[in-house]
N, C-alpha and C positions, 0 to 999 in steps of 0.2 A: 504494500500500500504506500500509498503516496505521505509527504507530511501534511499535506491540505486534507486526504482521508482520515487520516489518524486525528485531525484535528477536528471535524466536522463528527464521526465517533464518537471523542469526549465530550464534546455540545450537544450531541443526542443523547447521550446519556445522562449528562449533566439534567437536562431538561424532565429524563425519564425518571429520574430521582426526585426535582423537586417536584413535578405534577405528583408522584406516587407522596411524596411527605405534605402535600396539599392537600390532596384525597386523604386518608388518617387527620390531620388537623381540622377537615370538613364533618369527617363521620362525629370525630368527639363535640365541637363545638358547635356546628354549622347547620345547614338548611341539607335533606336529604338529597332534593334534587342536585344540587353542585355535586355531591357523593359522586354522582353517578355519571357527571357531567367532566368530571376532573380523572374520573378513573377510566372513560374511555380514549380521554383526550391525552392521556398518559400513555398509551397504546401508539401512537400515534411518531414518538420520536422511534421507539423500540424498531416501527416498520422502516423508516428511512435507514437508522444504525445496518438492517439486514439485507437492505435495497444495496446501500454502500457499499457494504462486503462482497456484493454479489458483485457488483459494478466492478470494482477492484478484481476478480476474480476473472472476471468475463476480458477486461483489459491486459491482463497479464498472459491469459492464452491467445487473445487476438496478439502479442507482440511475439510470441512462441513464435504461433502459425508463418508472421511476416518474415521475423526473423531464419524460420527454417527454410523458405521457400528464398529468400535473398540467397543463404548459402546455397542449395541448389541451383540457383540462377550462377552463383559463381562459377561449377564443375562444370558448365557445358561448353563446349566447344563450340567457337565463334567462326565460320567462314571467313579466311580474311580478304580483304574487296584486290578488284586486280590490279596491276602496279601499271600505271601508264611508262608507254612507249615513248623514249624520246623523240621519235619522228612520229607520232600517232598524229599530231595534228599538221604534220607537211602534208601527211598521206592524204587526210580527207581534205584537206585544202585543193590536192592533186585528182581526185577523186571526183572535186565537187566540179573544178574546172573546165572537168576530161566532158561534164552534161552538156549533150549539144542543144537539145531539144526536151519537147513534154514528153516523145516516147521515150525519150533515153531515163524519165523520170517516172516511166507510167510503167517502162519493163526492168526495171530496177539493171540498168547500165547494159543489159542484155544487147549483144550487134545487133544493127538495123541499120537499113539503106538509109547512108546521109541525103538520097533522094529525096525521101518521104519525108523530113524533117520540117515540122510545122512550129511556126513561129521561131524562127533561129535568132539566136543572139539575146532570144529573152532570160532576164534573169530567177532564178527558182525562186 
């Protein structure tokens, strides 16, 4: 637990103590309905105190889970990306130039009669 939980714990308790010495101080002295009024309302830190623990509880296995799935995430083997070619961009630059036309771009560079070439000198 946290120290904000351990400390919110003592203040529920704290609380469950004096309502419960409220409730006795009401039954000897006082009016019955407060009895009954102070000893439910005494009930009431006791459920937060158990909510808390739970909460705490609940938080500690959600950091488990994270934490064992981060180390997982660490053993796995990373593809590493490909190393560029020092000439990789002459090539396509060579590549891009060599496009006479839209069939040279419509049949992915495949030969074709420079005859047939429509729109020449356009650029892609």
């Amino acid at each position: 637990m946290t120290r904000l939980a351990h400390t919110l714990c003592a203040i529920y308790g704290a609380t469950a103590l004096f309502l419960a010495y409220a409730t006795v101080q009401q039954a000897l002295y006082g009016a019955l309905w407060a009895v009954g009024a102070l000893s439910v309302s005494s009930l009431v830190p006791l459920i937060a105190l158990v909510r808390e623990i739970v909460h705490s509880d609940t938080m500690l296995a959600a950091r488990a889970m994270v934490d064992s799935a981060h180390d997982a995430l660490d053993h796995v083997a990373r593809p590493s990306l490909p190393r560029r070619t020092p000439g990789a961009e002459i090539t396509v630059a060579d590549a891009l130039a060599a496009a006479c036309c839209e069939v040279w771009w419509a049949t992915a560079g495949a030969e074709h009669d420079p005859a047939t070439c429509s729109k020449k000198g356009s650029s892609a």
